[in-house]
C-alpha angles and dihedrals in degrees: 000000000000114000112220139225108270097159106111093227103062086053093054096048079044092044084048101049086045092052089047096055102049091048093052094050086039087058090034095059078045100052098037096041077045082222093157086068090056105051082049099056090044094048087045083043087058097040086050084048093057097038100050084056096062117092110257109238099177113078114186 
């Protein structure tokens, strides 16, 4: 039978590499699905919603 690590720091430096490679495919499916545009559009969609509600005081 394998022995296996049991030293903390090769499972930190494990835990760490682990960590690192689901962020960067987490940012990646962001970045290349350029799901961070459309939550904006649909946030500024329901701001525009709300505002253009408001009465408009200003009359120019």
């Amino acid at each position: 039978m394998a022995k296996k690590h049991t030293n903390p720091v090769v499972k930190f430096v494990g835990t760490t590499i682990k960590v690192g490679c689901i962020a960067t495919g987490a940012l990646f499916t962001v970045y290349f699905l350029n799901l961070d545009q459309k939550l904006l559009a649909w946030s500024y969609a329901r701001v525009n919603e709300i505002f253009d509600r408001k009465p408009v005081d200003i009359k120019f």
